[in-house]
C-alpha positions in Angstrom: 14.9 -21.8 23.5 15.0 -18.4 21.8 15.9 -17.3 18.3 19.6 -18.4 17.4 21.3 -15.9 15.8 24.8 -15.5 16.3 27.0 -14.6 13.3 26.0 -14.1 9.8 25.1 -17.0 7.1 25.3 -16.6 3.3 22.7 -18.5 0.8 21.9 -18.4 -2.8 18.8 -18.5 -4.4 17.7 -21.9 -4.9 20.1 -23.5 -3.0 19.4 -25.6 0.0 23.0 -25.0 1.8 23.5 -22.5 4.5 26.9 -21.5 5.8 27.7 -19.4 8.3 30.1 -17.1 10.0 30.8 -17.4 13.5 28.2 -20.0 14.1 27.7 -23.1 15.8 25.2 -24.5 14.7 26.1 -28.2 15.7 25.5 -26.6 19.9 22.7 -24.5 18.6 20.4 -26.4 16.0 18.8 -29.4 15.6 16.6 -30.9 12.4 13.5 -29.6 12.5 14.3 -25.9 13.6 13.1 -23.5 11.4 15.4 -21.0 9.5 14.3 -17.5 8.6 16.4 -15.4 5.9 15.9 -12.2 4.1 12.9 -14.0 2.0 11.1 -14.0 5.2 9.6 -17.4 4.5 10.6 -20.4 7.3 12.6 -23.2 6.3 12.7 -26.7 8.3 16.5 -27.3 8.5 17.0 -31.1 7.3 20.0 -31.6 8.7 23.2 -29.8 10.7 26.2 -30.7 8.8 29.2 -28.5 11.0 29.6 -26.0 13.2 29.2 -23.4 9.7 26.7 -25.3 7.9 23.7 -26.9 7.7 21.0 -28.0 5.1 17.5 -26.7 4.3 14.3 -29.2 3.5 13.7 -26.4 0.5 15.3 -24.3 -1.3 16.0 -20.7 -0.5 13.5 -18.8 -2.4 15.9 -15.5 -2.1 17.1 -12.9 -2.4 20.7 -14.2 -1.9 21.9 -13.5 1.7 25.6 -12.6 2.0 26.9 -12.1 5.5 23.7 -11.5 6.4 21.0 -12.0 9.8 19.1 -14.1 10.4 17.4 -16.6 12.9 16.9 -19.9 13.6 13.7 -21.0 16.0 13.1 -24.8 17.6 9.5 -25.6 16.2 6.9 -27.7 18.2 8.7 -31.1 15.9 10.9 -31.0 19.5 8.3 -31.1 22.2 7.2 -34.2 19.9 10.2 -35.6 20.5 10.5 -35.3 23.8 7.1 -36.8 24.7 8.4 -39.6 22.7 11.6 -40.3 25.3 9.2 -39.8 28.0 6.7 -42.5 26.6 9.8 -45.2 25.9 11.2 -44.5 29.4 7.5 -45.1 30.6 7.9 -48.5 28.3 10.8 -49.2 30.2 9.6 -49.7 33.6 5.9 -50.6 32.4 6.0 -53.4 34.7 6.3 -50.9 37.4 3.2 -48.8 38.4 5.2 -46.0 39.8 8.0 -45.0 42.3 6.5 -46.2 45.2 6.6 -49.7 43.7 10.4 -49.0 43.6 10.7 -48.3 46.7 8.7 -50.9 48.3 11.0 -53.1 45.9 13.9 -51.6 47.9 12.5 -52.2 51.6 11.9 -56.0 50.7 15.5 -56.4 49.8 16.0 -54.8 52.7 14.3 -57.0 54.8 16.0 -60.4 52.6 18.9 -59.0 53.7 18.0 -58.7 57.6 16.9 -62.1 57.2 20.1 -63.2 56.1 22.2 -61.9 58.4 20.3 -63.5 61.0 20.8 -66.8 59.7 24.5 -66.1 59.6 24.3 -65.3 63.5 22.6 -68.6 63.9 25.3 -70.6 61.8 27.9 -69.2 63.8 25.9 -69.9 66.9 26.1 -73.4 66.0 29.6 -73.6 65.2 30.3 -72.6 68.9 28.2 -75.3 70.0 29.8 -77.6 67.9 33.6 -76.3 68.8 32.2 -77.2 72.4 30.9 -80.6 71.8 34.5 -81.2 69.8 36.1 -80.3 73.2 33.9 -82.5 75.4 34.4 -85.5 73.4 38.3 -85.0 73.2 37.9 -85.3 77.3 35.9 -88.2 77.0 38.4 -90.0 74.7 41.3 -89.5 77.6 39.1 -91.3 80.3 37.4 -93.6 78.1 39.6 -94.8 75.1 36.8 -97.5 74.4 34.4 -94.9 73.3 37.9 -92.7 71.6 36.5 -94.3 67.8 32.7 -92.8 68.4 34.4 -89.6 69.7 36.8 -88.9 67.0 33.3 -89.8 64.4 31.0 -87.5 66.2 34.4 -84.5 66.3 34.9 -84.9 62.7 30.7 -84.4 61.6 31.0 -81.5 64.1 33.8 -80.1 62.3 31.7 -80.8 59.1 28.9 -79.4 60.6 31.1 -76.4 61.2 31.9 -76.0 57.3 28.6 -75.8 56.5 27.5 -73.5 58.4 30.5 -71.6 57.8 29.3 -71.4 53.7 25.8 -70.8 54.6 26.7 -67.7 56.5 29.2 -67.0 53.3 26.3 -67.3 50.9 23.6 -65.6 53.3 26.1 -62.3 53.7 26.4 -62.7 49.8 22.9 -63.2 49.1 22.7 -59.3 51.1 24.9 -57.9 49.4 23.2 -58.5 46.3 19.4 -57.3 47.6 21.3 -54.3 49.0 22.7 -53.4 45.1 19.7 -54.5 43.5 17.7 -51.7 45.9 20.3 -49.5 45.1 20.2 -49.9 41.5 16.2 -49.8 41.9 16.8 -46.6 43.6 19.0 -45.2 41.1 16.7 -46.1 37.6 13.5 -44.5 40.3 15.6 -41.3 40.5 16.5 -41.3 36.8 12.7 -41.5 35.4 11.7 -39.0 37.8 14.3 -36.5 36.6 13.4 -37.6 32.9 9.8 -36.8 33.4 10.4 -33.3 35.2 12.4 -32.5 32.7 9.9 -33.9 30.0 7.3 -31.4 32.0 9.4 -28.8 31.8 10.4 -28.4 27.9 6.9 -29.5 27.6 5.5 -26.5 29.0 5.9 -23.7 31.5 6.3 -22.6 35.1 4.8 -19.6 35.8 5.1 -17.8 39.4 1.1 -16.6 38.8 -1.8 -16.1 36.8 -3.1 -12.5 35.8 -6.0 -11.7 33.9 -6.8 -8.0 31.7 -9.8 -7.5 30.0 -9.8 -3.7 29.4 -6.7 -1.0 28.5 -3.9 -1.7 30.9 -0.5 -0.3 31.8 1.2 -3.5 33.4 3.6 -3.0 36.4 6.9 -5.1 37.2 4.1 -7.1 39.3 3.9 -9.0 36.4 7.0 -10.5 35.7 6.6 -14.5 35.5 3.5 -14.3 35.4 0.8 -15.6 32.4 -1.2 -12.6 31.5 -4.3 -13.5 30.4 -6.0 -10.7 28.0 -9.7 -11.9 28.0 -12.1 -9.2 25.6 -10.5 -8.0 22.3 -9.6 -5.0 20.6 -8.1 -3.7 24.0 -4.1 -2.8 24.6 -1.6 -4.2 27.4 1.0 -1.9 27.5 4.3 -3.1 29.2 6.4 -1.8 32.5 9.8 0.1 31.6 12.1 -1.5 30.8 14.6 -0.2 32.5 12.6 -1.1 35.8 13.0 -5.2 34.7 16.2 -6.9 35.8 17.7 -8.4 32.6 16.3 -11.5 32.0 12.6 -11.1 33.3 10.2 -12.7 31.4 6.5 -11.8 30.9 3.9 -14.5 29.1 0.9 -12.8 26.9 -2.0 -14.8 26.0 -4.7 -13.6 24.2 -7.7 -15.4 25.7 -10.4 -14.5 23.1 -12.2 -16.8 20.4 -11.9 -14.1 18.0 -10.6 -11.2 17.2 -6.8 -9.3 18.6 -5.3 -7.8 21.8 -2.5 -5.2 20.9 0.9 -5.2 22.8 2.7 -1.9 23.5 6.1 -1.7 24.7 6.1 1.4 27.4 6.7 4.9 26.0 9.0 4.9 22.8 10.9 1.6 23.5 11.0 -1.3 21.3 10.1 -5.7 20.8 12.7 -6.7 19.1 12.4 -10.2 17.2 16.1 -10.7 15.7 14.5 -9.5 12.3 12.3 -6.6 12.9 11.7 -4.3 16.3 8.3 -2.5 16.5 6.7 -0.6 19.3 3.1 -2.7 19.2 2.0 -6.1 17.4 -1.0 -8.1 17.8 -1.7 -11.2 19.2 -4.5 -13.0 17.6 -7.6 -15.2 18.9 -5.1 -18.0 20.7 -1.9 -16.7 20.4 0.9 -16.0 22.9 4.2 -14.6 23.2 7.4 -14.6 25.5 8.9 -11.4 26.0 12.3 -10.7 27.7 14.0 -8.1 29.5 17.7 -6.7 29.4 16.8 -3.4 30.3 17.0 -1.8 27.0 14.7 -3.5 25.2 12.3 -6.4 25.2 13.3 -9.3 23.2 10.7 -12.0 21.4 11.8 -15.2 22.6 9.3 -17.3 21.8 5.6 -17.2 20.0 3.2 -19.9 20.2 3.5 -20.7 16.5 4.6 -20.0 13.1 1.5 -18.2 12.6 1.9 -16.0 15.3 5.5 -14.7 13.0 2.7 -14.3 9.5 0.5 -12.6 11.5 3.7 -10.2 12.3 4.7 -9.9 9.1 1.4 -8.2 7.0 -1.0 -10.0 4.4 -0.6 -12.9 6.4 2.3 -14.3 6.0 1.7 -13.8 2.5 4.2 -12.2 0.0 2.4 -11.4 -3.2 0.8 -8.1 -3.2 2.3 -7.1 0.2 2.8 -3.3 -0.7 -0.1 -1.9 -1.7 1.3 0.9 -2.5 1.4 1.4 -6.5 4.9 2.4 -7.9 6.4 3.1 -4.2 9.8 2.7 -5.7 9.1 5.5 -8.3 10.4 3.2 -11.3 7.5 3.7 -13.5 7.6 7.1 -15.2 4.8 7.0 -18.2 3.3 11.2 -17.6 5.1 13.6 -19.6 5.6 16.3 -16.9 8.1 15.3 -14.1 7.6 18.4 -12.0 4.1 19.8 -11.9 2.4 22.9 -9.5 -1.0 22.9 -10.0 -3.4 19.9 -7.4 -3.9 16.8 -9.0 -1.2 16.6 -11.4 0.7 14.1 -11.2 4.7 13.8 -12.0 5.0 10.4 -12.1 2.6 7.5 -11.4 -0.1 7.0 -8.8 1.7 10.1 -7.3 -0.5 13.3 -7.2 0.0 16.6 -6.1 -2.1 18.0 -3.3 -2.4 21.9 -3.2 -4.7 24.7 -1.9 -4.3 27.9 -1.8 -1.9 30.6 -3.0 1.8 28.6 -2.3 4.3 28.4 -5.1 6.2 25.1 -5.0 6.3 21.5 -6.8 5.9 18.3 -6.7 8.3 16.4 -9.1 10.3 12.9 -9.1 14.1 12.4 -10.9 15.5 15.7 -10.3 19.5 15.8 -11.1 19.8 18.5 -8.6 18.3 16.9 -5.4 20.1 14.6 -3.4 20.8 11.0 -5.2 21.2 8.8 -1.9 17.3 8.3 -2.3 17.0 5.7 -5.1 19.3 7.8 -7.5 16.4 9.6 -10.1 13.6 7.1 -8.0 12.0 9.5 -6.3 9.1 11.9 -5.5 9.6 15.4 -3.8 8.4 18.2 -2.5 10.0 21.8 -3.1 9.6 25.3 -2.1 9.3 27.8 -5.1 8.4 30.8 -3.2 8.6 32.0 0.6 5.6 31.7 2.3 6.4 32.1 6.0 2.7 32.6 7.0 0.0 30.7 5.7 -3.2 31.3 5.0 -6.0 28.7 7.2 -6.9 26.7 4.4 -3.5 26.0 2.5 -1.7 22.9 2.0 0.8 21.9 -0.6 1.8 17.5 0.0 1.9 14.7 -2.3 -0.6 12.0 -2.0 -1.7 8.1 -3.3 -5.0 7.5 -3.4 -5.5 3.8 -2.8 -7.9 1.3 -4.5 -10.8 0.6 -2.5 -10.2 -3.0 -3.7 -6.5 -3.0 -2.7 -7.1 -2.5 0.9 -10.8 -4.3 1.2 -9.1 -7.0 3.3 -7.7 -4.3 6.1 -11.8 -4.5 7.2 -11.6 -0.9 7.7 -14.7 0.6 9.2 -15.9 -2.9 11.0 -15.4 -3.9 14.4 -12.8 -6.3 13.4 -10.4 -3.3 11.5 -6.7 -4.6 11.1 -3.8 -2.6 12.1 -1.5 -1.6 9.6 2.0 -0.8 9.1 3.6 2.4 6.5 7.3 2.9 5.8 9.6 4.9 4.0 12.8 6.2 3.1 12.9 9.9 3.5 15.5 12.8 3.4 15.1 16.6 3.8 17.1 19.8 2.8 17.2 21.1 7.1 17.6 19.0 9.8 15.0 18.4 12.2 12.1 18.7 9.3 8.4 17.3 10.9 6.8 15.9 8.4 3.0 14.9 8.7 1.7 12.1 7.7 -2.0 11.6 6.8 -4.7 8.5 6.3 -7.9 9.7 5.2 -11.3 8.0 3.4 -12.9 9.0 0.6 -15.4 11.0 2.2 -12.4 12.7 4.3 -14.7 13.0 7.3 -12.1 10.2 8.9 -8.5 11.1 9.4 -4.9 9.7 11.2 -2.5 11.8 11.4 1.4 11.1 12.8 4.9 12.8 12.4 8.3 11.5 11.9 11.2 13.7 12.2 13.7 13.6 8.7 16.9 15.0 8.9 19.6 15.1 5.7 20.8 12.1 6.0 18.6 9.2 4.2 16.4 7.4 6.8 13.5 4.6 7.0 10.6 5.5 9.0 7.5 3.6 9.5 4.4 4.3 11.4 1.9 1.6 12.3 -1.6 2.8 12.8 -4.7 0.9 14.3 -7.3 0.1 12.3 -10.5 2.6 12.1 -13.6 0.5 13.2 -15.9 3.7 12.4 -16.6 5.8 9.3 -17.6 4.3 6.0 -14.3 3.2 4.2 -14.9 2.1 0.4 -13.5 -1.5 -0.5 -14.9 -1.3 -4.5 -13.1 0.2 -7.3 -13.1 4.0 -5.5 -10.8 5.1 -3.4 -10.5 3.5 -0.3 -7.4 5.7 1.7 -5.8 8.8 0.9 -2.1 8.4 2.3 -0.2 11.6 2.2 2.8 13.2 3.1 2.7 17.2 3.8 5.6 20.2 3.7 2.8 22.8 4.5 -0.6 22.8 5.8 -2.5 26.1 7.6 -4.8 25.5 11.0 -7.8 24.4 9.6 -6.1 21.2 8.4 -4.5 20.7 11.7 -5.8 17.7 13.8 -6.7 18.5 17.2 -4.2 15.3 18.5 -1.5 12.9 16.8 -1.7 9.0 16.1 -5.3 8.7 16.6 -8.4 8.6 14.3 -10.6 11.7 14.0 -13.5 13.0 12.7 -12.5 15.3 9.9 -10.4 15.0 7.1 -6.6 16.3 8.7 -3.7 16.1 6.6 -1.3 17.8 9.2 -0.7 18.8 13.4 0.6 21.9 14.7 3.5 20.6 15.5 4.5 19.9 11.6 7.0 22.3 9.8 6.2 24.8 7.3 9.0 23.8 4.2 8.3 27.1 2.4 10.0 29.4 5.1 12.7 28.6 2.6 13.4 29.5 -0.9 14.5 26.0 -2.5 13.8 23.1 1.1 12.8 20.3 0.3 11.6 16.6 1.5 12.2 13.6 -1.1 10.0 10.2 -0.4 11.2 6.4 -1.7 10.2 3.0 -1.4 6.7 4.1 0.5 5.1 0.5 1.4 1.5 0.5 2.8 0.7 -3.3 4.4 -1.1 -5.2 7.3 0.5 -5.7 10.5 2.5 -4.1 13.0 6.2 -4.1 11.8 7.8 -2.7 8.8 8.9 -5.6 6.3 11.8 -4.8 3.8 10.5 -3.2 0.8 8.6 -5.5 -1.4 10.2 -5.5 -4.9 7.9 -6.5 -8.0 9.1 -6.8 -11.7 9.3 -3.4 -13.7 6.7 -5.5 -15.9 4.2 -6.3 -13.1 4.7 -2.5 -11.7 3.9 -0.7 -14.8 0.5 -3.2 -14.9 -0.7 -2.3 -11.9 -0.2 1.5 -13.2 -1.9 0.4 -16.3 -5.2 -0.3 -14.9 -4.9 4.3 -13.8 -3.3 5.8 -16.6 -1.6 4.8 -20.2 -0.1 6.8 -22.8 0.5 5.5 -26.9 2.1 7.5 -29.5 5.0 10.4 -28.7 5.5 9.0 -32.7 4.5 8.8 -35.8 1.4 7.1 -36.9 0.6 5.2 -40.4 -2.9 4.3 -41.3 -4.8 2.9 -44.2 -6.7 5.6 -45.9 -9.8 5.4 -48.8 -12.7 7.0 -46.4 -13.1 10.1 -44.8 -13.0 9.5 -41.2 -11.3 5.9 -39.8 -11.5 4.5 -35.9 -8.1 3.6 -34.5 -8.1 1.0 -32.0 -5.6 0.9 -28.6 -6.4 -1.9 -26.3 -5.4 -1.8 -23.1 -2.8 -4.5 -21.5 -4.6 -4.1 -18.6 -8.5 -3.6 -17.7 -8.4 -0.2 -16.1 -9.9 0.6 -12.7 -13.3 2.3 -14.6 -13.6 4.2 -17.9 -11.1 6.2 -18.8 -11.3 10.2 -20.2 -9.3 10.4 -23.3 -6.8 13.2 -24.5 -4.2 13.6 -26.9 -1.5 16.0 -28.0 -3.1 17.9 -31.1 -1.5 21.3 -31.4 -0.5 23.1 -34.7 2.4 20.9 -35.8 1.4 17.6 -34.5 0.6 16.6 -38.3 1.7 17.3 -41.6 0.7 20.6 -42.7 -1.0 23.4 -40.5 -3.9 23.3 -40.9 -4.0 19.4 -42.5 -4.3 20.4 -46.0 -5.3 18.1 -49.0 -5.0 14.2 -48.6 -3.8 14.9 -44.7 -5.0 13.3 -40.9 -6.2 15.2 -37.8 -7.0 13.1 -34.8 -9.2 14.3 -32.1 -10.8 12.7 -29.3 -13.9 10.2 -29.1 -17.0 12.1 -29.0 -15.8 15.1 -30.0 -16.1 17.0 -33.8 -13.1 18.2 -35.7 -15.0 21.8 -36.5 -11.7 24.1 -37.7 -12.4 23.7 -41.3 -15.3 23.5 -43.2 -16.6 19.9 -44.3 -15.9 18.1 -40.7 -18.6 16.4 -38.6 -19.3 14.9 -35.5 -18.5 11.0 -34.4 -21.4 9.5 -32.2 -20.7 7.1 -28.6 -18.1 6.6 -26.4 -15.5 5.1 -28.2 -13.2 4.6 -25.2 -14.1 1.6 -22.2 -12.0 0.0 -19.6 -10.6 -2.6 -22.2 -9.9 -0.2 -25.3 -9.7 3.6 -26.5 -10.7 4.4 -30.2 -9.5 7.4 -32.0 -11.1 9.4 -35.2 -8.7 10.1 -37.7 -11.0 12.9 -39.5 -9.7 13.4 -43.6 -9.9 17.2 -44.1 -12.4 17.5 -46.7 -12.7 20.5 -49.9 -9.3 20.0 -51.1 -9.4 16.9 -53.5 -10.3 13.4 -53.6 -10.0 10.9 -50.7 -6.7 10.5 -49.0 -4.4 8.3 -50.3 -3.6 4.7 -48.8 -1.6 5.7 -46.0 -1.6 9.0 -43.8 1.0 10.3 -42.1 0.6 12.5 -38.5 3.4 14.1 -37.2 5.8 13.0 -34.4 4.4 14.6 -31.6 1.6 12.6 -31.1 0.0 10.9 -28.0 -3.0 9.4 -27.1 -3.8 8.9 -23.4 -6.2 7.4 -21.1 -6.6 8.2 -17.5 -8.8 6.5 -14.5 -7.4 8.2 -12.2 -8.9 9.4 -8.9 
C-alpha cells in the first residue's frame, strides 16, 4: 500500500500516543507500519488501539503536532509476515507434494466410487435372481407338498440373501458419497493454497507489464507505464511523461541499477512528486534504490520506496538532523555587529550576512528594520533597499547580500568530484512590487564556477527553494576557506549575467538577464528569512537550533566584549588583558576596538588614567608610550594593552577605569 494519510493526528513531545482526526486507523494500520510526523524521524507503531489512536514503539521526539499531516507507511516487517502464512499453509499440506497430488487424490475417489456403484448393480442383480428362485419354489411347494419344508428354507435364505445385498448396495452408495466429498473437500483446500500463494506472490512482489532499460538522459513516454525502468550508468536523468497524458492511477517503477553512485528523477516541465510530506520537482535514487510513482493527472504521487533509506536519502544529511542547515544564523536571531544597516561591500549588518556591492549604487543592506514589513520573522530578517534611483546600470555593478560558507561545512556535498551531491536551498522571501525576479547565485572561492536560478517574490510572504545538482568540475575548498558563496541579488549589470539559468558555468555569475533591477525605485525592497542550505532534493522545514548553539557557530567568525566599562588592577605601566574565546574561531582573528576621544576618562588619559589599543600596535599620542611586541590575538584568545600614560605622576593606582563605550572585537571573517 501507499502512504496513509487521511485526517490530521495530534502528539506531544515525548509521548508515545497518537490520536487522530478523521482517521481510521484500525482499516488502515497495522503494528509494524512506520509513522512519520513533523520531527521527520520514523516511528514503528506498536500497536492500533481505535479507529483515532494508536501507540508508538518510541517516543515522539517533537515538535508537538496539533492537527497536523502526517503519514503512515507498511515497512518490509509485513512481507515477513506474509511469507510466514505461506510457509505454515505449506506445513499444512506437507504431506502433499503439490496440486496435482490433490487431484490425483480426487480421481481415485472417483474411481472408489465407480466401483461401488457397480457392486450395488450386482447386489440388486442378485436380488432379482433371488425374487425368482422365491417364485419357483412357491410353484414347487403347490405340486409337491413333500418338498414344501425345503422350499419354504431355501425362500427364507433367499429373502435373507436379499437383505444383504440390499445393505451392501446401502453401504457401497454410502461409501461414494463419502469419496465424492472427500474429493471435493480435497478440491476445495487445493484451490484455497493456490489462492494463498498467488496472493503471497503478489504482496511479495510485483507484476510488471515489461522491462525497460536507460542508461543515458532520457525523456520517458506514456510507453512506460507498468513498466520496471531500469536506469543502468549513473549520474544521468530520467525525466517523466506529462502528466496530464497518464490516466489517473498509472504507475511507473524506477530502479536505479548501478553499484554506486545516483540517477536523478525529473517530473516533466514544472510539475511536481509529491510524497504526503514534501513535493519536489527532482530527487535521487541511490546505488539500489527504487521508487513507485503514480499518476492522477495533476501530479505524480510517491507510493512506495524500496526502503527507509530511500526517505533519508530524500530528506538531506542523510537522514540526519544535526547540522542540517548549514547555513549560519539563517533565522537572523543572532545580532552581535553594531551597525544594523550598512552600504559599503563586506559589511556586515548582522551575522554571517555580508553585503555585496560594486560600483556606484546607493542602497543597504540591513536586518530588523521597524519600517519593513513584519510578516517575515517580525525584526528576524536581512534586506535589501534602494537608496537612490539607478534605472541604468553600469556593466560591472551589483548590490546583493551574500553567506560565505565554511569549506568545512559543506566538505561532505563532494563538490568538484565525480560523485558531487545535489543540494537543496529555501527560503522565506517578500518584496515591495509584485512580480520581483530575484537571482540567486552559488559560486566557489575562486568564482570561476557559478549556478545561477530565479524565483519570482511577490508582497505576500512566500517559501521558495531551489535544488541544484552538484558541480563535479572546478576546485571547491572543503578546509577552513570558503567553500560556496550563496547569494541573493536586487541589482547586477551584464557582465555578471550568466549566459543560461539552473546550470553550472564557467565564471563567477551572481545574476541572469532576466532578473529585476530593485533600484528603478526610490525605497523597493526584498527581505530574506529562514535561508537553509542542505543535501538532497526537497526542501525540509526549517531546522531550528538553540539561540545558544547559534550564536557558537557565529562565534567561531566574529565576537565582540565590552560596550562597558572595564576595571583592572594597576601598579605597572602597560598590563595584557585576556578575552578567550567560547569558541575556537575559524583562523586568527584581526582585532579592533572602539578608542575615540571619550572612550576613557579624560581626553587625552591624563595622570593615573588607561588607553587601550590594539595588539601589535603602539599608543604614540603622548610622549612616554612604546611599542608591545607579537601577536597577542589566536584562534583561542585576544589580549589587549592597557598602556598607563606616562609624565604625569607616579604609577596608576590599583584599579583603572575606561569609559563606557568600549569594545573589543575579533573577526575571522571571510
Amino acid at each position: 500500500m501507499g502512504w496513509y494519510k487521511t485526517g490530521t493526528v495530534s502528539v506531544s513531545v515525548g509521548s508515545a500516543v497518537v490520536a487522530g482526526v478523521g482517521t481510521d486507523f484500525v482499516t488502515n494500520v497495522a503494528p509494524g507500519f512506520a509513522f512519520m510526523g513533523s520531527d521527520m524521524v520514523p516511528h514503528e507503531v506498536l500497536s492500533v488501539d481505535s479507529a483515532t489512536q494508536i501507540t508508538l514503539a518510541t517516543n515522539y521526539s517533537g515538535p508537538a503536532m496539533s492537527g497536523a499531516a502526517y503519514g503512515i507507511f507498511q515497512t518490509q516487517g509485513i512481507i515477513a509476515s506474509l511469507s510466514s502464512q505461506v510457509a505454515t499453509l505449506i506445513s499444512s499440506f506437507g504431506s502433499i507434494r503439490n496440486i496435482t497430488d490433490f487431484i490425483n487424490a480426487g480421481a481415485n475417489a472417483t474411481a472408489s466410487a465407480t466401483a461401488a456403484a457397480a457392486s450395488q448393480t450386482a447386489a440388486a442383480a442378485s436380488a432379482s435372481t433371488a425374487g425368482a428362485s422365491a417364485t419357483n419354489a412357491t410353484a414347487s411347494a403347490a405340486t409337491a407338498t413333500a418338498q414344501a419344508g425345503v422350499a419354504t428354507t431355501q425362500a427364507t435364505n433367499a429373502g435373507n440373501s436379499a437383505t444383504a445385498a440390499s445393505a451392501s448396495a446401502t453401504n457401497a452408495a454410502n461409501s461414494q458419497s463419502s469419496a465424492a466429498t472427500q474429493a471435493t473437500n480435497a478440491a476445495n483446500s487445493a484451490s484455497a493454497a493456490a489462492t494463498s500463494a498467488t496472493s503471497a506472490a503478489s504482496n511479495a512482489g510485483k507484476a510488471y507489464s515489461g522491462i525497460a532499460t536507460f542508461s543515458t538522459n532520457t525523456t520517458f513516454t506514456t510507453s512506460v507505464l507498468g513498466q520496471l525502468v531500469r536506469g543502468t550508468a549513473a549520474s544521468i536523468t530520467g525525466t517523466l511523461p506529462p502528466v496530464a497524458s497518464c490516466p489517473n492511477g498509472s504507475k511507473i517503477n524506477l530502479f536505479a541499477d548501478v553499484a554506486t553512485g545516483t540517477i536523478t528523477i525529473k517530473a516533466n516541465a514544472s510539475e511536481n512528486m509529491d510524497s504526503g510530506f514534501l513535493s519536489a520537482n527532482v530527487f535521487t535514487l541511490s546505488a539500489g534504490e527504487s521508487v513507485e510513482l503514480v499518476s492522477d493527472t495533476t501530479k505524480w504521487t510517491v507510493n512506495d520506496y524500496s526502503g527507509i533509506g530511500a526517505i533519508k536519502s530524500q530528506i538531506g544529511n542523510g537522514g540526519a538532523m544535526a547540522f542540517k542547515n548549514r547555513i549560519i544564523n539563517g533565522s537572523m536571531r543572532v545580532q552581535q555587529y553594531i551597525n544594523p544597516r550598512v552600504t559599503a561591500d563586506a559589511m556586515l549588518p548582522i551575522d554571517r550576512m555580508r553585503a555585496s556591492i560594486s560600483g556606484v549604487i546607493t542602497g543597504g543592506v540591513g536586518t530588523g528594520s521597524t519600517t519593513l514589513p513584519s510578516a517575515m520573522g517580525g525584526n528576524n530578517n536581512v534586506y535589501i533597499q534602494c537608496d537612490a534611483q539607478k534605472t541604468s546600470l553600469a556593466a560591472g555593478d551589483f548590490f546583493g547580500v551574500v553567506q560565505a560558507v565554511e569549506g568545512n561545512n559543506i566538505a561532505d556535498f563532494l563538490l568538484g568530484t565525480p560523485t558531487a551531491k545535489t543540494f537543496t536551498l529555501s527560503f522565506s522571501a517578500i518584496a515591495s512590487a509584485a512580480g520581483t525576479v530575484v537571482p540567486v547565485s552559488f559560486r566557489n572561492a575562486a568564482t570561476n564556477r557559478s549556478y545561477v536560478t530565479t524565483v519570482t517574490v511577490g508582497t505576500t510572504a512566500q517559501k521558495f527553494s531551489v535544488t541544484v545538482p552538484g558541480d563535479t568540475s572546478g576546485t571547491w575548498r572543503n578546509d577552513n576557506g570558503v567553500g560556496m558563496w550563496v547569494g541573493f541579488y536586487g541589482a547586477a549589470g551584464t557582465t555578471n549575467n550568466a549566459p543560461s539559468l539552473n546550470t553550472w558555468a564557467t565564471g563567477g555569475y551572481l545574476s541572469h538577464s532576466s532578473a529585476s533591477n530593485i533600484f528603478d525605485t526610490v525605497g523597493r525592497y526584498v527581505i530574506f528569512t529562514d535561508i537553509q542550505l542542505e543535501l538532497g532534493t526537497v526542501a525540509t522545514p526549517f531546522e531550528v537550533r538553540s539561540p545558544q548553539q547559534e550564536l557558537q557557530l557565529c562565534r567561531r567568525y566574529y565576537n565582540i566584549w565590552g560596550q562597558g566599562q572595564y576595571a583592572v588592577n594597576g601598579g605597572a605601566r602597560s598590563l595584557n588583558i585576556n578575552f578567550p574565546m567560547s569558541a575556537t574561531m575559524r583562523a586568527t582573528p584581526s582585532v579592533s576596538n572602539g578608542l575615540v576621544p571619550g572612550n576613557y576618562i579624560g581626553s587625552p588619559p591624563g595622570s593615573g588614567q588607561w588607553a587601550f589599543v590594539e595588539p601589535g600596535v603602539a599608543y604614540t599620542a603622548y610622549p612616554g608610550a612604546f611599542a608591545t611586541s607579537g601577536n597577542l590575538a589566536t584562534p583561542d584568545s585576544v589580549s589587549v594593552v592597557a598602556y598607563y600614560s606616562p609624565g604625569f605622576g607616579p604609577y596608576p593606582p590599583a584599579n583603572a577605569v575606561v569609559g563606557p563605550n568600549l569594545y573589543v572585537t575579533a573577526s575571522a571573517e571571510f
